[in-house]
Residue frames as qw, qx, qy, qz and C-alpha x, y, z in Angstrom:
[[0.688, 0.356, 0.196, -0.601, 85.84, 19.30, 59.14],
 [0.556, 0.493, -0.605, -0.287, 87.86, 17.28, 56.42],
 [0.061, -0.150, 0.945, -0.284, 89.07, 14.66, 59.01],
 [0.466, 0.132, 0.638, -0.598, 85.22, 14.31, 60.04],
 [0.714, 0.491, -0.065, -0.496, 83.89, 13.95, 56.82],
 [0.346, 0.486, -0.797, -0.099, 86.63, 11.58, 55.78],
 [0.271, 0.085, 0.850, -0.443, 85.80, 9.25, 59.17],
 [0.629, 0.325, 0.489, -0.510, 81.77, 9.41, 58.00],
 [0.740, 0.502, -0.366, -0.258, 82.88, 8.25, 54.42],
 [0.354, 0.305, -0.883, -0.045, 85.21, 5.53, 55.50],
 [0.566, 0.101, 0.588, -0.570, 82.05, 4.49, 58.16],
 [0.794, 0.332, 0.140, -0.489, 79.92, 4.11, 55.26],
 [0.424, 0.581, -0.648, -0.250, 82.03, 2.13, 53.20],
 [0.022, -0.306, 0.930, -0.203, 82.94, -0.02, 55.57],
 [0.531, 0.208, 0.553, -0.607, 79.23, -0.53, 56.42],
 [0.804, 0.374, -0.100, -0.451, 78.29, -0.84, 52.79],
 [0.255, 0.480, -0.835, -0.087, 81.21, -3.38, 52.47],
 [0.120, -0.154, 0.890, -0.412, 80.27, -5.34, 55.14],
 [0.654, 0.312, 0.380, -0.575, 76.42, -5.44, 54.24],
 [0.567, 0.579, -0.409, -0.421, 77.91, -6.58, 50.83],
 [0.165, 0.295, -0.941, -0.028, 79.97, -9.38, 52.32],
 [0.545, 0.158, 0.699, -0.435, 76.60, -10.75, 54.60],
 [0.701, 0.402, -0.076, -0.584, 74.52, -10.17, 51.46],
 [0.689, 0.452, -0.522, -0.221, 76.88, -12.73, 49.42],
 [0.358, -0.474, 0.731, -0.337, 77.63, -14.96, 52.54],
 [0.496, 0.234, -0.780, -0.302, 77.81, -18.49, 51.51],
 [0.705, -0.345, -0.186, -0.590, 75.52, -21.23, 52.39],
 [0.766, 0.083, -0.618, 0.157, 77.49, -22.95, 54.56],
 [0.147, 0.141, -0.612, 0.764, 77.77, -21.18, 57.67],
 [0.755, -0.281, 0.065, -0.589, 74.07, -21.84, 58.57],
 [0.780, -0.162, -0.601, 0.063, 75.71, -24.87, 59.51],
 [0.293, 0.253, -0.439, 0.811, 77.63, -22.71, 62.22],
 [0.324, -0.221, 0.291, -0.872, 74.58, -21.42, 63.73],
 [0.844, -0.304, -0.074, -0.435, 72.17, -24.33, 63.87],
 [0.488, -0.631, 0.585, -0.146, 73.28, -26.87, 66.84],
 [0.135, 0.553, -0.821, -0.041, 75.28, -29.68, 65.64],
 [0.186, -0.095, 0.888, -0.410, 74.01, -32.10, 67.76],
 [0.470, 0.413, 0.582, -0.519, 70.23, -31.68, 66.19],
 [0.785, 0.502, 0.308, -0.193, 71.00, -31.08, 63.05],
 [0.486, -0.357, 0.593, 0.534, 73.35, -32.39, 60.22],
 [0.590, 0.766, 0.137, -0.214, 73.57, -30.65, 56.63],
 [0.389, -0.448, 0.570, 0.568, 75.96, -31.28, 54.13],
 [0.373, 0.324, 0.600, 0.629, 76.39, -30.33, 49.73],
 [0.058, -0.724, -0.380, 0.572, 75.41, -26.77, 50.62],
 [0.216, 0.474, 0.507, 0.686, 74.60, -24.20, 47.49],
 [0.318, -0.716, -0.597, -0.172, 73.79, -20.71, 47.84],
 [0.032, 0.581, -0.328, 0.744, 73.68, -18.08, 50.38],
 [0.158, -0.031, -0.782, 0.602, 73.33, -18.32, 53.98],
 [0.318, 0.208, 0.209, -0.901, 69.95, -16.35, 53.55],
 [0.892, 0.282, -0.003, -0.352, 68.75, -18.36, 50.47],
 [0.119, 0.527, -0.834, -0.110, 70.34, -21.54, 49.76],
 [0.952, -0.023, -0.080, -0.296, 69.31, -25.34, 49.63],
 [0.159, -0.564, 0.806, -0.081, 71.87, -28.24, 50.85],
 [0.528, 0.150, -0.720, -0.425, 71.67, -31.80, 49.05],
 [0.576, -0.205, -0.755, 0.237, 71.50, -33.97, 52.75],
 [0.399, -0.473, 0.330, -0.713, 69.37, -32.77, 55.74],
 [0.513, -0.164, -0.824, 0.176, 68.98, -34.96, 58.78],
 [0.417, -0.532, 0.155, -0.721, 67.15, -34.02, 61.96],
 [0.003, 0.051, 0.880, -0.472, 66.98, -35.58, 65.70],
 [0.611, -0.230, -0.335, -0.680, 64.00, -37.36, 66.23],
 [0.966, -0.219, 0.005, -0.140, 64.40, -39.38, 69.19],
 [0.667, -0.467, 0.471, 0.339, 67.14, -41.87, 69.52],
 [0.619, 0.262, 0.450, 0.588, 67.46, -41.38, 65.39],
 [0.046, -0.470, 0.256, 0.844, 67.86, -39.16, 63.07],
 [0.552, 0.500, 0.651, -0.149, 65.25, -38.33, 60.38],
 [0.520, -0.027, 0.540, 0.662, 66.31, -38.03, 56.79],
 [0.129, 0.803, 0.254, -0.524, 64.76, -35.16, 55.04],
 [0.644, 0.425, 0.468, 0.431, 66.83, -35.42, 51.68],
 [0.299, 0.506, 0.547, 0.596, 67.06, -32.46, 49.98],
 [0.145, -0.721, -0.586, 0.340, 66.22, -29.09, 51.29],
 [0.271, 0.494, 0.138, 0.814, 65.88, -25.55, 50.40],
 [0.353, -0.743, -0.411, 0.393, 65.36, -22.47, 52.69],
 [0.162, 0.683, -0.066, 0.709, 65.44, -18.43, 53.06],
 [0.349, -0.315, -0.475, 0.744, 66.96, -17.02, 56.60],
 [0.016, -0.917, -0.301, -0.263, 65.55, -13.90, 57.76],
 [0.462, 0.601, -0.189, 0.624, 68.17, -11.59, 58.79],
 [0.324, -0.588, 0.271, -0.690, 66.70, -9.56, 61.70],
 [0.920, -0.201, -0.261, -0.212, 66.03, -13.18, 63.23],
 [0.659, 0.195, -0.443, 0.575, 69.85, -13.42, 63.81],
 [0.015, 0.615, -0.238, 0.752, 69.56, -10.26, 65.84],
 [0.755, -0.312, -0.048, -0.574, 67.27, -12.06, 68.41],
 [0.014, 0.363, -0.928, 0.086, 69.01, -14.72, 68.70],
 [0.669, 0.210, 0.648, -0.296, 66.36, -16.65, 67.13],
 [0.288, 0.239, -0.535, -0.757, 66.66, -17.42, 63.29],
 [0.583, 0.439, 0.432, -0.530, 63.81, -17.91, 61.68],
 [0.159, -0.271, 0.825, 0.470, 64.27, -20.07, 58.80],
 [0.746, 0.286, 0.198, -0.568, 61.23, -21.23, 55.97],
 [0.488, -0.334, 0.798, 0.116, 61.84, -24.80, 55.35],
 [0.849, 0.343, -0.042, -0.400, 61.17, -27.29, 52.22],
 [0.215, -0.458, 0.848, 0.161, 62.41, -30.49, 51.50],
 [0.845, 0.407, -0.212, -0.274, 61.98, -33.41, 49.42],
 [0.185, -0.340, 0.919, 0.069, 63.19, -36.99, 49.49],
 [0.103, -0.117, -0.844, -0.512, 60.76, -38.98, 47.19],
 [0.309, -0.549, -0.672, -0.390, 57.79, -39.29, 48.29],
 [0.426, -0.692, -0.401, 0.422, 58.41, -37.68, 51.72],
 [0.265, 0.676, 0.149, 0.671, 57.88, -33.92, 51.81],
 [0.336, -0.567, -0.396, 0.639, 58.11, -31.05, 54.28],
 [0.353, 0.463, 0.022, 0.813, 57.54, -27.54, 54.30],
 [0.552, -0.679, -0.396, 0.279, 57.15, -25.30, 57.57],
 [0.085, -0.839, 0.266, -0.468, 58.45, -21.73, 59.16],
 [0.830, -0.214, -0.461, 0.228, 61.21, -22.66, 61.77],
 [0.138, 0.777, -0.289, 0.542, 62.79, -20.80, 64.27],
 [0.742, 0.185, -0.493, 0.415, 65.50, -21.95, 66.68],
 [0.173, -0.891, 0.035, -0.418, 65.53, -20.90, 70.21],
 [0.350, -0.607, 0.690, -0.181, 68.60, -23.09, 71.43],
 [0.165, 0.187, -0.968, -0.012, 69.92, -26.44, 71.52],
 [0.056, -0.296, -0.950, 0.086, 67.06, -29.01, 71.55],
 [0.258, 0.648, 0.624, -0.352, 64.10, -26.38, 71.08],
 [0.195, 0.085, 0.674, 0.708, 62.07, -25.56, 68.38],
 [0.328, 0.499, 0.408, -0.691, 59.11, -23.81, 67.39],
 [0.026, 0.331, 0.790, 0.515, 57.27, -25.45, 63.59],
 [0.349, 0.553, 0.349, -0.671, 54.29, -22.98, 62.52],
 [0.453, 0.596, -0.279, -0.601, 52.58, -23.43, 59.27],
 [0.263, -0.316, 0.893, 0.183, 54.04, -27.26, 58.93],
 [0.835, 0.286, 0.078, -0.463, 52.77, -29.28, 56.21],
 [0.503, -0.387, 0.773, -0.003, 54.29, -33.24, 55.81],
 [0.952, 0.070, -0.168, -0.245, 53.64, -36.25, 54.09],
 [0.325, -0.499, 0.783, -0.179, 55.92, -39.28, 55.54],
 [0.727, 0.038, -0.627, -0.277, 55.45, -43.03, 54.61],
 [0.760, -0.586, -0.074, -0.271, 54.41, -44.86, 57.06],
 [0.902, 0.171, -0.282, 0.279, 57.14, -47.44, 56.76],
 [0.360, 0.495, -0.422, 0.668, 59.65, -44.92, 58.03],
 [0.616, -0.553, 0.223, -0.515, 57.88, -45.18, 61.77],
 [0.960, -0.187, -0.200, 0.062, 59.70, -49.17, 62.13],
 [0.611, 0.277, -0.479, 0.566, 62.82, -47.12, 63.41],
 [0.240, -0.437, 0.191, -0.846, 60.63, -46.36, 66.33],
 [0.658, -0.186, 0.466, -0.562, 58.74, -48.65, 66.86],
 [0.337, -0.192, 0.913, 0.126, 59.01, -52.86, 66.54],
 [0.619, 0.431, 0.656, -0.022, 56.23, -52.92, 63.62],
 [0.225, -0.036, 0.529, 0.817, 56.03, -52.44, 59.86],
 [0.278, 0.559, 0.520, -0.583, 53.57, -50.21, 58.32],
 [0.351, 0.046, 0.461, 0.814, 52.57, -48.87, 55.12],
 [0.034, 0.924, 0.379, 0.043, 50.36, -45.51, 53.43],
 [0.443, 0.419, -0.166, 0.775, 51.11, -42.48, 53.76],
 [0.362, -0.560, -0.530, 0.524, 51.19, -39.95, 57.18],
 [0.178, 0.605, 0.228, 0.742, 49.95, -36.22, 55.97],
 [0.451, -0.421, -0.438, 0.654, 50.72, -33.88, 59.02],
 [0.161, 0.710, 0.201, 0.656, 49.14, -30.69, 59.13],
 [0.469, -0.533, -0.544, 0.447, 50.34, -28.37, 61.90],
 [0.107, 0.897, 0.140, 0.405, 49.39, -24.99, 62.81],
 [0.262, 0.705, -0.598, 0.276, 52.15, -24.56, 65.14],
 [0.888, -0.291, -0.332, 0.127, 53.95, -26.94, 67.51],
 [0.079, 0.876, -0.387, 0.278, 56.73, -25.96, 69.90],
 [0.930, 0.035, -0.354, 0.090, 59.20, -28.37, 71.11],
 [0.165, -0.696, 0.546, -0.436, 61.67, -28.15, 73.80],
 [0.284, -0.329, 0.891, -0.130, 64.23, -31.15, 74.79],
 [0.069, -0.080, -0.960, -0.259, 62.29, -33.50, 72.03],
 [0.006, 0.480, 0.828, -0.289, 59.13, -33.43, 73.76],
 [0.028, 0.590, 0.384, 0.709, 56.01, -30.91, 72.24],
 [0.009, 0.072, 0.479, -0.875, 55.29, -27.80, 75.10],
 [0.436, 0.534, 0.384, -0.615, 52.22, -26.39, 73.34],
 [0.232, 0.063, -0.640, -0.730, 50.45, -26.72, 69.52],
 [0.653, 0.336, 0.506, -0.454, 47.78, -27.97, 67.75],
 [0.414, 0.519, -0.438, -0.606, 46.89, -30.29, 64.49],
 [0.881, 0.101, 0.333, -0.322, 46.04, -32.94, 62.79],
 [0.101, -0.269, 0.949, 0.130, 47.92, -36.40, 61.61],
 [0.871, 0.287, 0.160, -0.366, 46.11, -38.29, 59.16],
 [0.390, -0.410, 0.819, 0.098, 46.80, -41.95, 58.12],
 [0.504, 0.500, -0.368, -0.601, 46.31, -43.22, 54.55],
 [0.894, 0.293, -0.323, -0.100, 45.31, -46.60, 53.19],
 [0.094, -0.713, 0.655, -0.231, 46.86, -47.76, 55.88],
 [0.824, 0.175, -0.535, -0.066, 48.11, -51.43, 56.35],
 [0.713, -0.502, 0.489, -0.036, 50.05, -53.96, 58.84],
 [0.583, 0.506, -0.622, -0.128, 52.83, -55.77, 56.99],
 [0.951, -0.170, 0.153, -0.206, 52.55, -59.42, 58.66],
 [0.198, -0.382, 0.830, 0.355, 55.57, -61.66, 58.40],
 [0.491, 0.315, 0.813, -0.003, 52.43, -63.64, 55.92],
 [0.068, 0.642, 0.512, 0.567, 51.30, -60.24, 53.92],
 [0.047, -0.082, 0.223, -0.970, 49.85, -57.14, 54.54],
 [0.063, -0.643, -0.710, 0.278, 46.63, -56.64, 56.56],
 [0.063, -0.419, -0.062, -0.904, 44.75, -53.32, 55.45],
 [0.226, -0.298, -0.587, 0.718, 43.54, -51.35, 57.85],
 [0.091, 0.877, 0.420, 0.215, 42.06, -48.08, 56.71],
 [0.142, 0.641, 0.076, 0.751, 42.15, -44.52, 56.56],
 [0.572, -0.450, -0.556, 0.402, 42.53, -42.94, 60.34],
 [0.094, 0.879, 0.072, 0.462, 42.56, -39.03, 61.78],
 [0.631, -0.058, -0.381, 0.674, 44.51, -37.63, 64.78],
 [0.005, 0.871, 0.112, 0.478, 43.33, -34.62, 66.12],
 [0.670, -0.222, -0.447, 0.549, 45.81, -32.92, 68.91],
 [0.041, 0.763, 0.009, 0.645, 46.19, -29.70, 70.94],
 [0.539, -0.486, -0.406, 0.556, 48.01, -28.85, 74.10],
 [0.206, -0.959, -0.028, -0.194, 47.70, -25.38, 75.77],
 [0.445, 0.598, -0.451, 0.491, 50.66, -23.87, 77.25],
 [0.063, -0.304, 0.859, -0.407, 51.77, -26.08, 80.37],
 [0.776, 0.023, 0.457, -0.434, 48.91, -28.72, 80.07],
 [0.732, 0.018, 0.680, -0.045, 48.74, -31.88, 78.37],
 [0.200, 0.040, -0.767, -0.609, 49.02, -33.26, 74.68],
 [0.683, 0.316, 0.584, -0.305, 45.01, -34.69, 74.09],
 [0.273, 0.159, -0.671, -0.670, 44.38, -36.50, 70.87],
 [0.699, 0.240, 0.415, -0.531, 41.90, -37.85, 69.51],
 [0.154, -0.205, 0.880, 0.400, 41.89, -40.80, 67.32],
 [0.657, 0.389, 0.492, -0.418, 38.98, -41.49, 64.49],
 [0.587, 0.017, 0.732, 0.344, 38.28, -43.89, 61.65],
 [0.231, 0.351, -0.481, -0.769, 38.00, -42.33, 57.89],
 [0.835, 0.260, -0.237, -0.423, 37.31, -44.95, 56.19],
 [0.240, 0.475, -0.847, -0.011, 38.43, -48.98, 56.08],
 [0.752, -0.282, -0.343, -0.488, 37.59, -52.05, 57.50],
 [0.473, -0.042, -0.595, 0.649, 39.62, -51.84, 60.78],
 [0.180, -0.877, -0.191, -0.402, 37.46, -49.07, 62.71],
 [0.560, -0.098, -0.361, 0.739, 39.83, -47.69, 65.58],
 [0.167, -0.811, -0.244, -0.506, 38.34, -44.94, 68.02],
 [0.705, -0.550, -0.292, 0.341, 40.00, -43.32, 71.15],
 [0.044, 0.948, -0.235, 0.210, 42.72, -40.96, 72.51],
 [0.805, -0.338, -0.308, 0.377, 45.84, -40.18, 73.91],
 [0.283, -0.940, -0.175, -0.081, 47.41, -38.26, 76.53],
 [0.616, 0.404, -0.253, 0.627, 50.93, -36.75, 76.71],
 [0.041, -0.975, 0.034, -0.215, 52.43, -34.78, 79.47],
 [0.299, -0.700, 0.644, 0.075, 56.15, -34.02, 80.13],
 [0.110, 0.466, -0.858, -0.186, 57.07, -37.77, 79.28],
 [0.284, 0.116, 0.924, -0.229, 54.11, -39.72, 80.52],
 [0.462, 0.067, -0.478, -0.744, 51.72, -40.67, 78.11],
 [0.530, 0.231, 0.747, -0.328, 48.16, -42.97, 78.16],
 [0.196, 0.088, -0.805, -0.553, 46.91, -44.66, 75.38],
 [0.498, 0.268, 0.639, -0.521, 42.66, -45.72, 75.08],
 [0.313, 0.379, -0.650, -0.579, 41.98, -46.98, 71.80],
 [0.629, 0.106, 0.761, -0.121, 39.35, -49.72, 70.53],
 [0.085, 0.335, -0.822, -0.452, 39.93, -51.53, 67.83],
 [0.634, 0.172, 0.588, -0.473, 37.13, -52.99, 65.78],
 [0.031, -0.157, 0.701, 0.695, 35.64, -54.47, 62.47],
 [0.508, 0.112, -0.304, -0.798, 33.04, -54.81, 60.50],
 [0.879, -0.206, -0.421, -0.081, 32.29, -58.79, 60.61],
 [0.907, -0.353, 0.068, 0.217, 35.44, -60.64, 62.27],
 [0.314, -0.766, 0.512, 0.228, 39.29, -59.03, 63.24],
 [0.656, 0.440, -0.603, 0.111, 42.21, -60.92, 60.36],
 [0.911, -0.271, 0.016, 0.311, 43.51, -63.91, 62.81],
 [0.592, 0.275, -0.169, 0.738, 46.78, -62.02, 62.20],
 [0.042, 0.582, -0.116, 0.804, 45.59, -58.95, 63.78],
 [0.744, -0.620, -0.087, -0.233, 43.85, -60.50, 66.50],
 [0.922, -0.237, -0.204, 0.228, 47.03, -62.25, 67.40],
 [0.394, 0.297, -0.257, 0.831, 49.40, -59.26, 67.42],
 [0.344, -0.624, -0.215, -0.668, 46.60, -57.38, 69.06],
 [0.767, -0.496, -0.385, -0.132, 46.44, -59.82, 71.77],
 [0.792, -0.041, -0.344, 0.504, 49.43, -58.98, 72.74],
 [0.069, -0.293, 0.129, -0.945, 49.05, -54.98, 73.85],
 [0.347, -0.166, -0.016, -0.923, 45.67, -55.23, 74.34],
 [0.293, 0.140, 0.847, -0.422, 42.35, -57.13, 76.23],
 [0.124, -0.540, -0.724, -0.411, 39.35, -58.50, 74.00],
 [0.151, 0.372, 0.310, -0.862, 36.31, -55.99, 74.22],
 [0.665, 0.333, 0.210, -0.634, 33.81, -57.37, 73.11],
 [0.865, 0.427, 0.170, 0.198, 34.23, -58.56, 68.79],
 [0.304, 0.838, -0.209, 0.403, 37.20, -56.08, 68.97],
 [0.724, -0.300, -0.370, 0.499, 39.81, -55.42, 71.44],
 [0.165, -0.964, -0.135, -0.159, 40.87, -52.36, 73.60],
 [0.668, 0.347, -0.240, 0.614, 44.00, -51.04, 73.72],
 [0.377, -0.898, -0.106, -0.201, 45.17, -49.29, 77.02],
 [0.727, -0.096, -0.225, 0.642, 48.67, -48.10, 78.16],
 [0.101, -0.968, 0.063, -0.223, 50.33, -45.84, 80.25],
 [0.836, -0.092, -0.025, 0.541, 54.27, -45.54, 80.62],
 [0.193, -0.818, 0.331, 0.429, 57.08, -42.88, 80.43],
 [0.677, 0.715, -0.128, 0.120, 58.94, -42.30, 77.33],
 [0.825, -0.290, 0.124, 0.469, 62.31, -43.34, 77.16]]
Protein backbone atom coordinates (compact mmCIF):
# COMPACT_ATOMS: atom_id res chain seq x y z
CA UNK A 1 0.00 0.00 0.00
CA UNK A 2 3.09 2.36 0.67
CA UNK A 3 4.68 1.56 -2.77
CA UNK A 4 1.11 2.49 -4.32
CA UNK A 5 0.63 5.52 -2.63
CA UNK A 6 4.19 6.60 -3.23
CA UNK A 7 3.67 5.83 -7.32
CA UNK A 8 0.15 8.11 -7.05
CA UNK A 9 2.25 10.94 -5.33
CA UNK A 10 5.18 10.86 -7.66
CA UNK A 11 2.19 10.75 -10.69
CA UNK A 12 0.93 13.87 -9.37
CA UNK A 13 3.96 15.70 -9.09
CA UNK A 14 5.14 14.89 -12.10
CA UNK A 15 1.80 15.99 -13.62
CA UNK A 16 1.73 19.14 -11.56
CA UNK A 17 5.38 19.73 -12.74
CA UNK A 18 4.76 19.31 -16.09
CA UNK A 19 1.45 21.48 -16.17
CA UNK A 20 3.86 24.03 -14.48
CA UNK A 21 6.50 23.80 -17.18
CA UNK A 22 3.50 24.23 -20.23
CA UNK A 23 1.98 26.95 -18.04
CA UNK A 24 5.45 29.01 -18.16
CA UNK A 25 6.38 27.77 -21.75
CA UNK A 26 8.03 30.49 -23.60
CA UNK A 27 6.79 32.32 -26.54
CA UNK A 28 8.83 31.00 -28.93
CA UNK A 29 7.85 27.63 -29.68
CA UNK A 30 4.56 28.78 -31.35
CA UNK A 31 6.99 29.23 -33.92
CA UNK A 32 7.44 25.30 -33.86
CA UNK A 33 3.91 24.63 -34.41
CA UNK A 34 2.76 27.13 -37.00
CA UNK A 35 4.16 26.04 -40.66
CA UNK A 36 7.24 27.78 -41.58
CA UNK A 37 6.59 28.15 -44.95
CA UNK A 38 3.28 30.47 -44.19
CA UNK A 39 4.34 32.09 -41.54
CA UNK A 40 7.48 33.99 -40.22
CA UNK A 41 7.71 35.48 -36.52
CA UNK A 42 10.58 36.73 -34.93
CA UNK A 43 11.44 39.19 -31.23
CA UNK A 44 9.07 36.85 -29.39
CA UNK A 45 7.96 37.92 -25.56
CA UNK A 46 5.87 35.95 -23.39
CA UNK A 47 4.33 32.63 -23.20
CA UNK A 48 3.43 30.32 -25.84
CA UNK A 49 -0.29 30.77 -24.65
CA UNK A 50 -0.07 34.61 -24.24
CA UNK A 51 2.68 36.37 -25.82
CA UNK A 52 3.17 39.06 -28.65
CA UNK A 53 6.34 38.88 -31.17
CA UNK A 54 7.80 42.32 -32.59
CA UNK A 55 7.76 40.98 -36.66
CA UNK A 56 4.83 38.96 -38.13
CA UNK A 57 4.72 38.18 -41.81
CA UNK A 58 2.12 36.04 -43.55
CA UNK A 59 1.84 34.33 -47.21
CA UNK A 60 -0.31 36.11 -49.34
CA UNK A 61 0.25 35.00 -52.72
CA UNK A 62 3.61 35.17 -54.31
CA UNK A 63 4.48 37.73 -51.14
CA UNK A 64 4.45 37.96 -47.91
CA UNK A 65 2.26 40.41 -45.92
CA UNK A 66 3.79 42.41 -43.13
CA UNK A 67 1.64 42.59 -40.12
CA UNK A 68 4.25 44.38 -37.74
CA UNK A 69 3.68 43.79 -34.41
CA UNK A 70 1.42 41.22 -32.97
CA UNK A 71 -0.03 39.93 -29.87
CA UNK A 72 -2.06 36.70 -29.24
CA UNK A 73 -3.55 34.05 -26.54
CA UNK A 74 -3.34 30.11 -27.65
CA UNK A 75 -5.99 28.00 -26.39
CA UNK A 76 -4.64 24.92 -24.98
CA UNK A 77 -7.27 22.21 -25.69
CA UNK A 78 -6.82 23.47 -29.45
CA UNK A 79 -3.36 21.73 -29.41
CA UNK A 80 -5.17 18.54 -28.52
CA UNK A 81 -7.07 18.61 -31.90
CA UNK A 82 -4.56 19.29 -33.76
CA UNK A 83 -5.96 22.55 -34.52
CA UNK A 84 -4.70 25.64 -32.47
CA UNK A 85 -6.81 28.17 -32.20
CA UNK A 86 -5.06 31.32 -31.77
CA UNK A 87 -6.88 35.19 -31.19
CA UNK A 88 -4.90 37.47 -33.27
CA UNK A 89 -4.01 41.43 -33.09
CA UNK A 90 -1.57 43.33 -34.74
CA UNK A 91 -0.50 46.69 -35.53
CA UNK A 92 1.91 48.25 -37.98
CA UNK A 93 0.85 51.99 -38.28
CA UNK A 94 -1.94 52.51 -39.70
CA UNK A 95 -2.60 48.87 -40.73
CA UNK A 96 -4.49 46.82 -38.15
CA UNK A 97 -5.79 43.30 -37.68
CA UNK A 98 -7.61 41.46 -35.24
CA UNK A 99 -9.40 37.95 -35.86
CA UNK A 100 -9.83 34.24 -34.12
CA UNK A 101 -7.45 31.86 -36.11
CA UNK A 102 -7.16 28.38 -36.19
CA UNK A 103 -4.71 26.28 -38.21
CA UNK A 104 -5.72 23.10 -39.80
CA UNK A 105 -2.34 22.33 -41.72
CA UNK A 106 0.07 23.71 -44.01
CA UNK A 107 -1.59 26.27 -46.34
CA UNK A 108 -5.17 26.20 -44.59
CA UNK A 109 -6.82 28.45 -42.51
CA UNK A 110 -9.98 29.27 -41.04
CA UNK A 111 -10.34 33.67 -39.98
CA UNK A 112 -13.77 34.14 -37.94
CA UNK A 113 -14.57 37.39 -36.36
CA UNK A 114 -11.75 39.30 -38.68
CA UNK A 115 -11.66 42.91 -38.53
CA UNK A 116 -8.75 44.92 -40.90
CA UNK A 117 -7.91 48.15 -42.04
CA UNK A 118 -4.99 48.00 -44.84
CA UNK A 119 -3.86 51.02 -47.02
CA UNK A 120 -4.58 50.72 -50.15
CA UNK A 121 -1.09 51.39 -51.40
CA UNK A 122 0.02 48.06 -50.01
CA UNK A 123 -2.18 46.19 -52.99
CA UNK A 124 0.88 47.56 -55.84
CA UNK A 125 2.74 44.26 -54.71
CA UNK A 126 -0.08 42.55 -56.46
CA UNK A 127 -1.06 44.21 -58.78
CA UNK A 128 0.80 46.78 -61.58
CA UNK A 129 -1.17 49.98 -60.11
CA UNK A 130 -0.83 52.48 -57.28
CA UNK A 131 -3.61 53.24 -55.01
CA UNK A 132 -4.43 55.14 -52.05
CA UNK A 133 -7.37 55.26 -48.84
CA UNK A 134 -7.86 52.97 -46.73
CA UNK A 135 -9.35 49.01 -47.18
CA UNK A 136 -11.64 48.19 -43.86
CA UNK A 137 -12.36 44.34 -44.08
CA UNK A 138 -15.00 43.01 -42.08
CA UNK A 139 -15.26 39.22 -42.06
CA UNK A 140 -17.56 36.96 -40.37
CA UNK A 141 -15.63 33.98 -41.18
CA UNK A 142 -13.55 32.98 -44.21
CA UNK A 143 -11.82 29.62 -44.66
CA UNK A 144 -8.90 29.21 -46.83
CA UNK A 145 -7.23 26.20 -48.08
CA UNK A 146 -3.98 26.26 -50.52
CA UNK A 147 -4.37 30.35 -50.68
CA UNK A 148 -7.59 30.27 -52.28
CA UNK A 149 -11.08 31.09 -49.93
CA UNK A 150 -13.41 27.50 -49.70
CA UNK A 151 -16.41 29.12 -47.99
CA UNK A 152 -17.19 32.73 -45.95
CA UNK A 153 -18.83 35.75 -46.09
CA UNK A 154 -18.19 39.78 -45.74
CA UNK A 155 -17.66 42.87 -46.65
CA UNK A 156 -14.46 45.00 -48.08
CA UNK A 157 -14.96 48.55 -48.10
CA UNK A 158 -12.79 51.17 -49.95
CA UNK A 159 -12.11 54.66 -48.56
CA UNK A 160 -11.52 57.98 -50.26
CA UNK A 161 -10.17 56.13 -52.66
CA UNK A 162 -7.78 57.44 -55.44
CA UNK A 163 -5.53 56.38 -58.64
CA UNK A 164 -1.99 57.70 -58.28
CA UNK A 165 -1.21 58.73 -62.09
CA UNK A 166 2.42 59.07 -63.07
CA UNK A 167 0.75 63.20 -63.34
CA UNK A 168 -1.17 63.08 -59.71
CA UNK A 169 -3.74 61.40 -58.10
CA UNK A 170 -7.24 60.89 -59.60
CA UNK A 171 -9.97 60.47 -56.75
CA UNK A 172 -12.24 58.06 -57.12
CA UNK A 173 -14.58 57.55 -54.21
CA UNK A 174 -15.78 55.55 -51.51
CA UNK A 175 -16.72 51.77 -52.83
CA UNK A 176 -18.40 48.45 -50.95
CA UNK A 177 -17.70 44.74 -51.63
CA UNK A 178 -20.13 42.47 -50.53
CA UNK A 179 -19.02 38.54 -50.77
CA UNK A 180 -20.23 35.07 -49.73
CA UNK A 181 -19.47 31.60 -50.95
CA UNK A 182 -21.34 28.50 -49.59
CA UNK A 183 -19.48 25.44 -49.02
CA UNK A 184 -18.23 24.05 -52.53
CA UNK A 185 -19.81 26.89 -54.71
CA UNK A 186 -18.48 30.01 -55.89
CA UNK A 187 -17.03 33.36 -54.38
CA UNK A 188 -20.05 36.14 -55.64
CA UNK A 189 -19.36 39.75 -54.91
CA UNK A 190 -20.87 42.46 -55.37
CA UNK A 191 -19.39 45.75 -56.05
CA UNK A 192 -21.26 49.29 -55.12
CA UNK A 193 -20.48 53.00 -55.07
CA UNK A 194 -20.62 54.90 -51.46
CA UNK A 195 -19.97 57.91 -52.33
CA UNK A 196 -17.45 59.90 -55.01
CA UNK A 197 -17.33 60.99 -58.32
CA UNK A 198 -16.17 57.73 -60.05
CA UNK A 199 -19.52 55.56 -59.67
CA UNK A 200 -18.41 51.79 -60.21
CA UNK A 201 -21.22 49.00 -60.08
CA UNK A 202 -20.88 45.18 -60.73
CA UNK A 203 -19.53 41.79 -59.50
CA UNK A 204 -17.24 39.14 -59.38
CA UNK A 205 -16.99 35.55 -59.50
CA UNK A 206 -14.38 33.19 -57.96
CA UNK A 207 -14.25 29.50 -58.15
CA UNK A 208 -11.27 27.16 -57.45
CA UNK A 209 -8.89 29.61 -59.46
CA UNK A 210 -11.09 30.97 -62.17
CA UNK A 211 -12.47 34.17 -61.63
CA UNK A 212 -14.88 36.82 -63.89
CA UNK A 213 -14.88 40.28 -63.46
CA UNK A 214 -18.31 42.73 -64.70
CA UNK A 215 -17.85 46.08 -63.52
CA UNK A 216 -19.01 49.58 -65.08
CA UNK A 217 -17.31 52.36 -64.49
CA UNK A 218 -18.94 55.75 -64.62
CA UNK A 219 -19.14 59.56 -63.72
CA UNK A 220 -21.02 62.16 -63.06
CA UNK A 221 -20.26 64.69 -66.14
CA UNK A 222 -17.01 63.36 -68.10
CA UNK A 223 -14.28 60.26 -66.96
CA UNK A 224 -10.39 62.32 -65.95
CA UNK A 225 -8.55 61.80 -69.55
CA UNK A 226 -6.16 59.89 -67.26
CA UNK A 227 -8.67 57.43 -66.27
CA UNK A 228 -10.19 57.03 -69.49
CA UNK A 229 -6.81 56.19 -70.86
CA UNK A 230 -5.75 53.53 -68.33
CA UNK A 231 -9.31 52.33 -68.51
CA UNK A 232 -9.05 51.85 -72.12
CA UNK A 233 -6.81 49.53 -71.68
CA UNK A 234 -8.84 46.55 -69.58
CA UNK A 235 -11.92 47.63 -70.63
CA UNK A 236 -14.60 48.64 -73.79
CA UNK A 237 -16.40 52.19 -73.77
CA UNK A 238 -20.14 51.73 -72.58
CA UNK A 239 -21.71 54.28 -73.23
CA UNK A 240 -20.08 57.92 -71.13
CA UNK A 241 -18.33 55.22 -68.99
CA UNK A 242 -16.65 52.07 -69.75
CA UNK A 243 -17.22 48.33 -68.81
CA UNK A 244 -14.87 46.29 -67.43
CA UNK A 245 -15.06 42.45 -68.18
CA UNK A 246 -12.52 39.60 -67.53
CA UNK A 247 -12.23 36.15 -67.03
CA UNK A 248 -8.82 34.21 -66.44
CA UNK A 249 -7.21 31.74 -63.93
CA UNK A 250 -5.15 32.92 -61.14
CA UNK A 251 -1.67 32.36 -61.25
Amino acid sequence: MMTRSRIVKGLALLLVLLVCLLSTAPARLLGLLLPADQVIMQGFKGTIWRGSAGRCLVQAGSGYLHLGAVSWELQPLSLLLFAPRITLDSRWGTQTLATELVVRGAGAFDLRDLAANIPADLLRQYFPVTLSGLLSLQLEQLQLRGGLPEQGSGRLVWQQGAWLSPTGPVPLGSYALDFSQAPGAELVAQVMTLAGPVTAEGGLRLLDRRYAIDISVQAEGSLDTRLQQALSLVARPLGDGYRIKLEGELQ
